[in-house]
N, C-alpha and C positions, 0 to 999 in steps of 0.2 A: 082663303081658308086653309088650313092644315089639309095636309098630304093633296094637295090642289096642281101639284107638278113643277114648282118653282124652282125647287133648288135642283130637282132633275132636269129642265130646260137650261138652268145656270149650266152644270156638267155639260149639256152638251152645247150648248155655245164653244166651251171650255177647250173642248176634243176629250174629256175623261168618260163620257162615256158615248158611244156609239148610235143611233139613230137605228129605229128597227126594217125605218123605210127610209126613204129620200134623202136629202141632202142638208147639209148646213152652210152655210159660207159668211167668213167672218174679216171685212174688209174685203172682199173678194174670194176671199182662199178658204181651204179647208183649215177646220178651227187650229190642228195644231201647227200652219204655219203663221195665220191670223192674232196666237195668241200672247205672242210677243208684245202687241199693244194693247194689252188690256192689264188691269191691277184689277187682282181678288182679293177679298177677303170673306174665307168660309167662314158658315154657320158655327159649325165645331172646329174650332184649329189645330191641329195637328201641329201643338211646338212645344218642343221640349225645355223643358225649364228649367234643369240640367244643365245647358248649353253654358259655359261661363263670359255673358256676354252682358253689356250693358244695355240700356233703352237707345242710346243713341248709335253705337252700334248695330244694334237690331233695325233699325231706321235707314241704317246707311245701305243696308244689304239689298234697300230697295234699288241702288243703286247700279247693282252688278249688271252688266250688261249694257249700261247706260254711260259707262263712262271708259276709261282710258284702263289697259288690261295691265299696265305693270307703275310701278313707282305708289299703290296708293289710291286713295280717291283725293281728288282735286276740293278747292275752296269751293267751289261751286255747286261740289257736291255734297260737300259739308253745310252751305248755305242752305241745299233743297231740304235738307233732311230735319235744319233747325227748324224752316219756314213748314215742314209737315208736323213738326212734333208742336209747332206754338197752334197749326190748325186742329187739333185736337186736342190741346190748353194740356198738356203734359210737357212741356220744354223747362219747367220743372224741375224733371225727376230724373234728366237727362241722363245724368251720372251713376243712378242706379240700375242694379243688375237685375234680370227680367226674373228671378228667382225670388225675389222680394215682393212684385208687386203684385195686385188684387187682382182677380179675373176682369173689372172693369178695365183697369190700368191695362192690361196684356191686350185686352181688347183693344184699344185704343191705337197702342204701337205699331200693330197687328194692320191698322187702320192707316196710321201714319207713313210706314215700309210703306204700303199700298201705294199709297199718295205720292212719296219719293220716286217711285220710278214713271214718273209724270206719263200717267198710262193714257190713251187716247179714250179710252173708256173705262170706268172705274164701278167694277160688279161688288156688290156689299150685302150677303148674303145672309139678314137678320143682325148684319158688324155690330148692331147696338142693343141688342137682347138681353147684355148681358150688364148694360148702364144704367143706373138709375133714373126716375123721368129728368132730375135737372141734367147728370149730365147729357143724355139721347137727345136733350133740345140744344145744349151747347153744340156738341158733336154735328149732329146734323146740320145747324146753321151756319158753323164752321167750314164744315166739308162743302157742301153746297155754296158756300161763298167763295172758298179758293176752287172751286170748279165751278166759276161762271159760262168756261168756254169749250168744256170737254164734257164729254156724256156720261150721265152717271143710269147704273142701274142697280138698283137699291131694293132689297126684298125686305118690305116692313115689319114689323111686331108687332105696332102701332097705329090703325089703318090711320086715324086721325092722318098722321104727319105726310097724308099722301095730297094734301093739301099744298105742298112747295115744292111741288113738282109738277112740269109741265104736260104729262101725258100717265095715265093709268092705266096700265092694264091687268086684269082680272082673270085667274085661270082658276080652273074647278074641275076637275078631277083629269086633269091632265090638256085640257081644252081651254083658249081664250072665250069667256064667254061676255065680256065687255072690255069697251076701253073708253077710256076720254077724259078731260081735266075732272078735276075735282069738284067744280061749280055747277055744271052738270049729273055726270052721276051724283052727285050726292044730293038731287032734289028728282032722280027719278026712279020710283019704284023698283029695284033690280039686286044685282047681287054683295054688289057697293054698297048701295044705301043700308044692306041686312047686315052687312060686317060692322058697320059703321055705327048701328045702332046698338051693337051686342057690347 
């Protein structure tokens, strides 16, 4: 549900924002040495569209860090960045500048970047909110499919699509108050089932 503490537990996974009590630890570590392997994409993006920069460009920058620091990105990093942009069915529009394209499309990129720096977990905070329902089912079928082997955490819009995922958890006003696949809660009485039907 709205203001349920999602994209505030996202933060602090993150390390952006601080824990009032206790501790976090992400791959072992505190979030901001942990977060080197994780790909975000927030709710609201913070990107300028000013930037004079293309979609594939934009994509490739998932790259930084991920690859060889002088001469360039390599083919292989040009490869990852095709193979994120065809997962999000925009390889396209490769050639155009992020100053052209629709709040969907920026999302998408946005998505894409994400996916390029082949994150060991990949956080998506509402990523598709802002996609119409065809393309939010391409997208997520997509994503979800080039990430057979790495973990995705995905803050829905949509609870429906909590259905192709393997584990649900449910927060409510800042508390997990279920969890479990989709075939269960959503045949027991509870907090799931109430979202599900609204």
């Amino acid at each position: 549900p709205n203001a349920g503490g999602k994209s505030t537990l996202l933060k602090l996974i993150l390390g952006l924002l601080q824990p009032d009590k206790g501790n976090i630890k992400v791959f072992g570590k505190s979030p901001d040495k942990g977060r080197s392997r994780i790909g975000y994409v927030p709710q609201y993006p913070a990107f300028s569209r000013d930037f004079p920069i293309d979609v594939r460009d934009a994509v490739l920058m998932g790259r930084l860090g991920e690859t060889r620091w002088y001469g360039g990105y390599t083919q292989e990093d040009k490869d990852i960045a095709m193979n994120s942009l065809m997962a999000v069915e925009i390889d396209n529009i490769s050639n155009q500048t992020i100053d052209s394209l629709s709040g969907g499309q920026l999302q998408r990129v946005l998505i894409a970047r994400a996916l390029a720096s082949r994150p060991d977990i990949l956080i998506l905070d509402e990523a598709s909110a802002n996609l119409d329902a065809i393309s939010q089912n391409a997208v997520l079928g997509n994503v979800l499919g080039a990430r057979r082997e790495q973990g995705i955490i995905w803050i829905l819009n949509r609870v429906s699509d909590a259905e192709h995922f393997a584990k649900i958890i449910v927060l409510k006003s800042g508390r997990v108050v279920e969890t479990g696949m989709f075939e269960e809660l959503s045949t027991v009485q509870g907090e799931f089932q109430t979202l599900l039907d609204e």
